[in-house]
N, C-alpha and C positions, 0 to 999 in steps of 0.2 A: 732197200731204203725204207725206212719205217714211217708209217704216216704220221703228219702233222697231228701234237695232240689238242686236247681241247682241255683248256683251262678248268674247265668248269668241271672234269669229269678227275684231277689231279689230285694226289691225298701230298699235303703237306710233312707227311711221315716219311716221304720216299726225298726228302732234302732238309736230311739233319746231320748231325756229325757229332762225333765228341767235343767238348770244348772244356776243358778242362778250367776250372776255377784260379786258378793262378795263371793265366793263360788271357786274363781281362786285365787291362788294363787301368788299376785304381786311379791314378792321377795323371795328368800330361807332361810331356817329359820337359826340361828345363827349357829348353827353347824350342819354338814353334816347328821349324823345318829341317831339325835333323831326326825327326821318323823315318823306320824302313821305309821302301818303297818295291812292291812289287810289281814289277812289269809283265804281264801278259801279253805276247803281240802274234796272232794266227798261231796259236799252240806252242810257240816257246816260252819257258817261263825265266826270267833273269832278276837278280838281288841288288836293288839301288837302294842311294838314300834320297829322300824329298826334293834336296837339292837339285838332281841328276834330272828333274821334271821337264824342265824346257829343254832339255837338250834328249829326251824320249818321247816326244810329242811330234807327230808326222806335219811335215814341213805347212807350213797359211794354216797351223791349224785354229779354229776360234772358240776359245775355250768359254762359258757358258756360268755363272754362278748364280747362288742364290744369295742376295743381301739384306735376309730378314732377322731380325735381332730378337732375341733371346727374351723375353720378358720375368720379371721376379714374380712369379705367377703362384707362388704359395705365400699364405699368409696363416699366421698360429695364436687364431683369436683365445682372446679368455673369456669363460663365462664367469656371472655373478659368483659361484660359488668356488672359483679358485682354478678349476679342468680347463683346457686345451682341446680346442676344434682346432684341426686344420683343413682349410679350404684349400681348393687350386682350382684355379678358376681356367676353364679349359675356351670357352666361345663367349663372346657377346650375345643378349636376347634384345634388350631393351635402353635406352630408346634408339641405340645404333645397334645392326649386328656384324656392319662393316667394322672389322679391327679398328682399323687408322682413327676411322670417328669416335669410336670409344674407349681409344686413347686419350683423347683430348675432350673427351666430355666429363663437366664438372659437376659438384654438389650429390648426384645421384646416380646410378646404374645396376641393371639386374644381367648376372652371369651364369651362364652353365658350369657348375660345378663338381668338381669329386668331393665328398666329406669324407674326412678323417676321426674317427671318434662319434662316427655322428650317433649310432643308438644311446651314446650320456649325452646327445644337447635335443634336449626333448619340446623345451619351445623358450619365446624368449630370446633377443639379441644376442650379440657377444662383442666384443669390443676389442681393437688394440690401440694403445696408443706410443707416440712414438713423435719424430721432429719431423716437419717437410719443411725443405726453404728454409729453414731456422726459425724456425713456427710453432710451437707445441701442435700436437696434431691430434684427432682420434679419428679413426675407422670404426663403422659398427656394420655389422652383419645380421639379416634375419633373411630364415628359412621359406617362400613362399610355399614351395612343393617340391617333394620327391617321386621321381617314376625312372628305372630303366637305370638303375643306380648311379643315376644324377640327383643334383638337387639345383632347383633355381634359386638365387640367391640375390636378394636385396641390398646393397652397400649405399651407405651413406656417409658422408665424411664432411670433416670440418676442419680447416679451412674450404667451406665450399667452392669457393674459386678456385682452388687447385685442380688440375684436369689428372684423371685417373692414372696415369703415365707414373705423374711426382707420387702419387699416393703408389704404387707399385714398387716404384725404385727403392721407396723410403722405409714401408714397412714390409715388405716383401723375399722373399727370397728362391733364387734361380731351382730350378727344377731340375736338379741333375737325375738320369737312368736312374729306376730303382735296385738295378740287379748292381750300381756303384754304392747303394749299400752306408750309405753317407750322409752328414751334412755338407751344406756349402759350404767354402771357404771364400777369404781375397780373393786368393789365386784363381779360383772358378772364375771370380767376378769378370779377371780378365782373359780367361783362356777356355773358359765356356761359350768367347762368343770368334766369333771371324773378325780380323783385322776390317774387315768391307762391311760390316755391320752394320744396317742402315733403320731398317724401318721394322719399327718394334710391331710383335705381334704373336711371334715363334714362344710354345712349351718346350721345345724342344732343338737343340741347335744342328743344325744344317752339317753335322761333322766328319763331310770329306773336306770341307773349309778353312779346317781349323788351323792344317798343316802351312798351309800359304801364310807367307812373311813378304817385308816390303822388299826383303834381299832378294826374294823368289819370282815377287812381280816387276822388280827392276829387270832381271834378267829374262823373267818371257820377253817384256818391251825390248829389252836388244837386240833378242833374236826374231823379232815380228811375229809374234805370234799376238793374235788379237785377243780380246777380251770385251765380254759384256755381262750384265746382270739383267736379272727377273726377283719377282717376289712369290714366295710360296711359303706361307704363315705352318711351320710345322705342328701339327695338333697332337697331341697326347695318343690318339690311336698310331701313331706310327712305333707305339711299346708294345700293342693289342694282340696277346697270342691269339694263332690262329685254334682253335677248337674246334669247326668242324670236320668230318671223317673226307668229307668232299669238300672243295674250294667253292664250288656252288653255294657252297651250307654257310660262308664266311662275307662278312659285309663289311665290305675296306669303310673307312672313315672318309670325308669330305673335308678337302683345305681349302683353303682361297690361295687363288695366286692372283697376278697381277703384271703385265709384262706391258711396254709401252711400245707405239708406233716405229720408235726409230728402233728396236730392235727386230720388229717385223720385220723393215725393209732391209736390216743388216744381214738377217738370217736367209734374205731372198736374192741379195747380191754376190752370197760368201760360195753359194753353190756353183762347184761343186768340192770345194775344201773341204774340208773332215772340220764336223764340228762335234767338238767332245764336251759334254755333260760334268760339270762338278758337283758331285752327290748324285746320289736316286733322287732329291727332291727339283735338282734341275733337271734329270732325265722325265720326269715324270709330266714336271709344268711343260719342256720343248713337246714332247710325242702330245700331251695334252691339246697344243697348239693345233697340230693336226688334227686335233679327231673336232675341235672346235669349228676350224675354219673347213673340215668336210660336212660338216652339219648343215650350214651356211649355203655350200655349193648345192647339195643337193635336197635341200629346202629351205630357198630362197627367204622364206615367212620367217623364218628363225629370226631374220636378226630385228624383227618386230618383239621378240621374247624381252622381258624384266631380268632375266638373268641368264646368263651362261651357267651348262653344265655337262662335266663329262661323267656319263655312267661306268660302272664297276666294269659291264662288258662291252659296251659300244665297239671297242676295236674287234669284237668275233662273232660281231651282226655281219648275214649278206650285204650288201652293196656293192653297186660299180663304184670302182677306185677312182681316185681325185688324186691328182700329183702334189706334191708337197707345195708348188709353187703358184699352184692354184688354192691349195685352201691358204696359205700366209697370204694371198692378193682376197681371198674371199674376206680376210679379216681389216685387212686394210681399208679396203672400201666401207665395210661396217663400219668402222671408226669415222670414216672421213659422213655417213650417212649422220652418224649421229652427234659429230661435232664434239666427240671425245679424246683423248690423247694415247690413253690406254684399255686393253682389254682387262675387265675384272670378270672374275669366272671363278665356278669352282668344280674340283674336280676330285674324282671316288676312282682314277685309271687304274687298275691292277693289271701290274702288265707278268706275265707269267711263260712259261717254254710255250710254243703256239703264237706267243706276238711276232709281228715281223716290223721292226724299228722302220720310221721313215721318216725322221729330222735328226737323231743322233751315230755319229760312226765309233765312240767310245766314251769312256766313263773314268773318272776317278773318284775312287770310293775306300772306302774303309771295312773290315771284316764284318760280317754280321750273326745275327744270333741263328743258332740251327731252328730249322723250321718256324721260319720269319718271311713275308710277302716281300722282304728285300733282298734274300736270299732268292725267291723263285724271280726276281729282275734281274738278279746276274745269269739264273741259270738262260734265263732267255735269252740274254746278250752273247754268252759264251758256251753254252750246252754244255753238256755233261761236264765237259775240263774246268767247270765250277771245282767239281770232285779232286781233283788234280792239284788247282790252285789254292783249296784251304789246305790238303796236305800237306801242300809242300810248308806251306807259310807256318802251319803246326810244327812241320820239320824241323827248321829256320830259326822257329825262336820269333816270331811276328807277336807282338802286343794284337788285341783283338776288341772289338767293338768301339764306344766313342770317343775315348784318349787314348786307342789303337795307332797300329802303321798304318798305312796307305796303301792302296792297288791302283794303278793303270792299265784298264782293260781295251784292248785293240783286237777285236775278233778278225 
């Protein structure tokens, strides 16, 4: 039997594949849940469609989502002399750097940004204008600083009382994958985001989501199978090829999630049901939970801490183990200390072959790009018959990446 490996020592070249460029999925098919589905369950491989979901999901099971909504996070100012910047505005800096608050903050706000075009916008605002609220409107942009190829970025806008949310929706537009190669469309508008779509914040849409219809959630409810949500604001580095030769050499990004009390204690009474993950970004925020609320257990001081956070390697540090039902009670009590409702946190988890999962028994996801950090979370759920399961799906005719089919993984 071959020893457990160690993340850190893993070349990201050793989990790649062909993927053939006709082989992506350019747009989403006409309706939401007749995508493939490929079922995975303890090394059999079986050809569903979407539909066939609740009736492939191992009996109480309680399936897990992410409800964070897609924000129109690019904007294609002009400058004085007629050119085109385009920003995308990836985090909050100032004077919120919680998402939700600077959503709703008005008149003013500075963001971390990508530039597009930036060596011709050499100093000097840039402006668009455009309708909020049926308002004549203008946005303007200046540059404070670039380092680490970001740029912080100044906006100011008028109507001031508009909160940044209306100035987004209005002059903005969705950030679809670059490898789609594209503009947005309508159709993006409404099939870039999940029917459950709740709390703006996401670069990037959550899309093993996408496939879920109300026809789909009608039918888990029949068949009792539960459901709940979390938030986990998808950030731009989840496109971030990996470059280094070693995974040690690679530094995952930081998101916020956000998950409330009464999911704690849901997650603490469902055991011992199978609870399956919708996306890598619900697998990631649930295992997330854990290594939060093991922090907790075994130093106590923590939850004196200004903010929660999970590091890149924390889960393949020594420590005595903390059962799953001790760190969800370690977080619960933190809640109940600080008179809060939900845990905000943010988390860098890279979970890779070497993790050993301890809040999820399965996933539904969507194919992903070869040597991708989302790619080495399947191999860790399902080890090597990764290699199996893209085959086959290549074999099959599977659409591929984020207006792809579907996988149901059951190790």
């Amino acid at each position: 039997m071959s020893a457990t490996p160690d993340p850190r020592l893993l070349s990201i070249f050793d989990y790649t594949y062909e993927l053939p460029a006709a082989r992506i999925a350019p747009e989403p098919l006409p309706n939401r849940d007749q995508s493939q589905l490929l079922v995975y369950r303890q090394g059999a491989i079986q050809d569903r469609r979407f539909t066939d979901l609740p009736t492939e999901l191992p009996a109480e099971s309680l399936l897990i989502f992410n409800n964070t909504k897609v924000v129109r996070a690019r904007l294609f100012c002009q400058k004085p002399t007629g050119g085109v910047v385009e920003l995308f505005c990836l985090e909050p800096v100032a004077p919120h750097r919680s998402v939700e608050l600077a959503m709703q903050q008005t008149g003013s706000c500075v963001w971390k940004c990508l530039v597009g075009n930036g060596k011709r916008w050499k100093t000097g605002p840039v402006q668009i204008s455009f309708t909020v609220l049926d308002t004549p409107a203008v946005l303007t942009a200046e540059r404070l600083e670039a380092a680490d190829g970001y740029s912080l970025i100044q906006f100011s806008w008028q109507p001031a009382e508009a909160p940044f949310a209306e100035i987004l929706r209005a002059a903005g537009h969705l950030p679809l994958p670059p490898y789609l190669n594209r503009e947005d469309t309508d159709v993006d508008a409404v099939r870039y985001q999940t029917v459950y779509a709740a709390h703006e914040g996401a670069v990037a849409a959550p899309t093993a989501g996408l496939h879920f219809s109300d026809a789909v959630f009608a039918d888990l409810k029949a068949r009792g199978i539960a459901t709940a949500e979390l938030t986990l604001h998808v950030g731009a580095g989840t496109f971030q090829p990996v470059k280094a030769a070693q995974m040690d050499g690679h530094a995952m990004h930081a998101e916020p999630i956000a998950v409330n009390a009464a999911l704690l204690r849901q997650l603490l009474s469902h055991a011992p049901q199978p609870i399956i993950a919708v996306g890598t970004t619900s697998l990631r925020t649930l295992e997330s939970l854990y290594w939060l609320g093991t922090r907790l257990v075994r130093e106590p001081s923590y939850a004196t801490e200004s903010a929660f956070h999970v590091t890149q390697w924390q889960p393949y540090e020594e420590g005595p183990e903390v059962s799953l039902a001790a760190a969800l009670q370690a977080l619960l009590d933190s809640l109940e200390q600080s008179g809060s409702d939900s845990i905000q946190a943010t988390t860098q988890l890279l979970i890779a072959p070497g993790y050993r999962f301890r809040v999820i028994q399965g996933l539904v996801t969507n194919f992903h790009q070869p040597e991708s950090t989302l790619l080495l979370l399947v191999s860790a759920l399902i080890g090597p018959d990764w290699r199996r399961v893209y085959d086959h799906a290549l074999a099959h005719n599977y659409r591929f990446l984020s207006y792809g089919d579907s996988s149901l993984l059951l190790p």
